[in-house]
C-alpha positions in Angstrom: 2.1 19.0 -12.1 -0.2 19.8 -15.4 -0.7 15.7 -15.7 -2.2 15.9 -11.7 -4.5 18.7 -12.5 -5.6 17.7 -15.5 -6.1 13.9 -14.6 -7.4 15.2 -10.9 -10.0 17.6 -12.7 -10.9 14.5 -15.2 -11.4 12.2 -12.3 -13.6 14.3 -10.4 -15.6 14.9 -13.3 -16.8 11.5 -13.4 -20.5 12.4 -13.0 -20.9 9.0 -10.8 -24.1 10.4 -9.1 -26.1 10.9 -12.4 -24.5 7.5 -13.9 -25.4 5.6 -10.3 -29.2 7.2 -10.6 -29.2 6.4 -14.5 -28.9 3.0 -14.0 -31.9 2.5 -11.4 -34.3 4.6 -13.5 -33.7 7.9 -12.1 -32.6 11.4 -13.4 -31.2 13.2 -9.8 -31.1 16.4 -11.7 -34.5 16.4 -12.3 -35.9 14.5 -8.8 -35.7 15.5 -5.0 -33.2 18.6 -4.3 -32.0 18.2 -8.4 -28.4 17.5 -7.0 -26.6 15.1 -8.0 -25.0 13.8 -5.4 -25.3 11.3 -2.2 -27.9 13.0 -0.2 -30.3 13.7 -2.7 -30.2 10.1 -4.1 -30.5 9.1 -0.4 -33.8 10.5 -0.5 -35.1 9.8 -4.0 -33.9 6.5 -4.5 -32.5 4.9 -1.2 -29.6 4.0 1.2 -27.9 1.4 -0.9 -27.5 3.9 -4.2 -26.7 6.7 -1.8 -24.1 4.3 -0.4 -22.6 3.2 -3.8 -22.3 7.4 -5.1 -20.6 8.1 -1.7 -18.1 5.4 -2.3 -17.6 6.2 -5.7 -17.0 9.8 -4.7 -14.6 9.1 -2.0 -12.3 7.0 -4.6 -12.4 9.7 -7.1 -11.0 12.3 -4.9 -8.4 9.7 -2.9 -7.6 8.3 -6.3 -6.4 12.2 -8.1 -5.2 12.8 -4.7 -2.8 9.9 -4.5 -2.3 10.2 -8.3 -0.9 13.9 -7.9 1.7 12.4 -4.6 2.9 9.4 -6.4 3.8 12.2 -9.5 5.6 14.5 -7.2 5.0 15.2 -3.7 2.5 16.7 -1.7 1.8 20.0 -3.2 1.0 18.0 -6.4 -1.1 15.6 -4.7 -2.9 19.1 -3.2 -3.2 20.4 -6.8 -5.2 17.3 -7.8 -7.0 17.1 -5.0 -8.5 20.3 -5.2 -8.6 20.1 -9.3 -10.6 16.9 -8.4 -13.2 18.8 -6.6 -13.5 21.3 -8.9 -14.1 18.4 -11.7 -17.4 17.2 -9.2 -18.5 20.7 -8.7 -17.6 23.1 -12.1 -18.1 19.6 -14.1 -17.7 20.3 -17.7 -20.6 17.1 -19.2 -23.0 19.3 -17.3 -22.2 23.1 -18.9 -20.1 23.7 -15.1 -23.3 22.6 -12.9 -22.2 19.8 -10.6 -22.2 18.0 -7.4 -21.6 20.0 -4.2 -18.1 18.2 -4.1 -18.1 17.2 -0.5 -17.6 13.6 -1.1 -14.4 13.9 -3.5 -13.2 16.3 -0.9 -13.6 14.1 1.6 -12.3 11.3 -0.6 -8.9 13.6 -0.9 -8.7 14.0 2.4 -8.5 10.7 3.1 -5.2 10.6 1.6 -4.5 14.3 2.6 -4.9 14.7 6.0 -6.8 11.7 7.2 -6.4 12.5 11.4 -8.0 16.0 10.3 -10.7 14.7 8.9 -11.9 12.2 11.4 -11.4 15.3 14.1 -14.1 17.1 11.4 -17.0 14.4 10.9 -18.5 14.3 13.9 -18.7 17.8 14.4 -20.8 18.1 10.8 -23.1 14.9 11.7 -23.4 16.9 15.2 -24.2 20.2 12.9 -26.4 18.3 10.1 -28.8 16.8 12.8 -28.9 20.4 15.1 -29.0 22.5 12.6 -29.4 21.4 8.6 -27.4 19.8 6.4 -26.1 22.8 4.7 -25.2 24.2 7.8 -23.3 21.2 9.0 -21.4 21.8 6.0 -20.9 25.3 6.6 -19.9 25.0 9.6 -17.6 21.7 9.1 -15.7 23.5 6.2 -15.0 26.7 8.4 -13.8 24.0 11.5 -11.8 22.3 8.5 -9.7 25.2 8.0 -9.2 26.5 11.7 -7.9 23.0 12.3 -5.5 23.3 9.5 -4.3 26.6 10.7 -3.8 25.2 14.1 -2.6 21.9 12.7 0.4 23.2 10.8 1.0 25.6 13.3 1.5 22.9 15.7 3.1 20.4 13.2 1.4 18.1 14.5 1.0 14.4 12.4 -1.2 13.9 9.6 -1.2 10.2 10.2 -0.3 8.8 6.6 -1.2 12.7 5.1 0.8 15.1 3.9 3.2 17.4 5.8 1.8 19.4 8.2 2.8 22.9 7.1 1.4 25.6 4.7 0.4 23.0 1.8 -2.1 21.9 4.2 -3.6 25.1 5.1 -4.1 25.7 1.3 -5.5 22.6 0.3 -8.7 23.5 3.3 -9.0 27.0 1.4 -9.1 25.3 -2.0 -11.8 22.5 -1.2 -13.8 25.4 0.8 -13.7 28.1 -1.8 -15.1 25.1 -4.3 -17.6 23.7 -1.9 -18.6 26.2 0.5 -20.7 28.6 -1.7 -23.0 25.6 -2.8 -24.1 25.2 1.0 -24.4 28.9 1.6 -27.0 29.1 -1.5 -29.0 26.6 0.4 -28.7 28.4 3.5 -29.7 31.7 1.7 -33.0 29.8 0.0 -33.9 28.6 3.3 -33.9 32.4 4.9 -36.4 33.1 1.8 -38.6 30.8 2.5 
């Protein structure tokens, strides 16, 4: 298990975002929101880039979380998965200031618990366009671990994903705790305003 997390934690620290906006001319940290991630470069430098750092966040996090499976099972494949998002969002070439890790979480949970996460998209487009974006998030992540509990509860099929049972419920607390308190920070700045 200490090659997954390790090799998950190395993949997701791949800082594709600042790399992607590098290579047109652009330094994300320092433009638009200062994140480095898809929505920001949608913004400051346009759909095809944005398009290219969301693909290239979803392999990252499908890639440690198959890695970690194919090494032993799926509670590995959990543990890199979630050591993937914490490589996007604590990332170590950036003294621990990353991405908000949604895409490598989403990219894990395409190998994860794929059925889950198409249940969970359209309620955070529904909540990005109502509400904000960091309130789609919010609310997606909480809706991403109700599901889970219910999920496993039920047993019901993962599709190609992992068991459904307590592995599951524990990799939505791991990819929340990580992501979550970035989008609450934004919520919080937006009440100051």
């Amino acid at each position: 298990m200490t090659w997954a997390l390790v090799m998950g934690y190395l993949l997701g620290s791949i800082p594709t975002a600042d790399l992607i906006g590098r290579t047109r001319g652009i330094d994300l940290r320092a433009a638009g929101t200062g994140n480095p991630g898809t929505a920001n470069a949608l913004r400051v430098v346009g759909r095809g880039t944005a398009i290219t750092i969301l693909v290239l966040d979803l392999a990252k996090g499908a890639g440690a979380a198959a890695f970690g499976r194919a090494i032993d099972g799926d509670a590995t494949g959990v543990a890199a998965a979630i050591a993937a998002v914490a490589g996007q969002v604590l990332n170590p070439w950036f003294r621990f200031q990353g991405g908000k890790g949604l895409g490598v979480a989403a990219g894990t949970a395409l190998v994860l618990w794929p059925a889950g996460l198409f249940v969970i998209l359209p309620l955070v487009a529904l909540g990005a366009v109502t509400l904000r974006a960091a309130a789609g998030a919010v609310l997606g992540l909480l809706a991403l671990f109700g599901l889970s509990l219910v999920w496993a509860g039920e047993g019901w099929t993962t599709t190609w994903g992992i068991v459904p049972d307590d592995t599951l419920v524990w990799f939505t607390i791991g990819v929340a705790a990580l992501t979550m308190p970035r989008f609450v920070g934004d919520l919080t700045e937006r009440f100051k305003d």
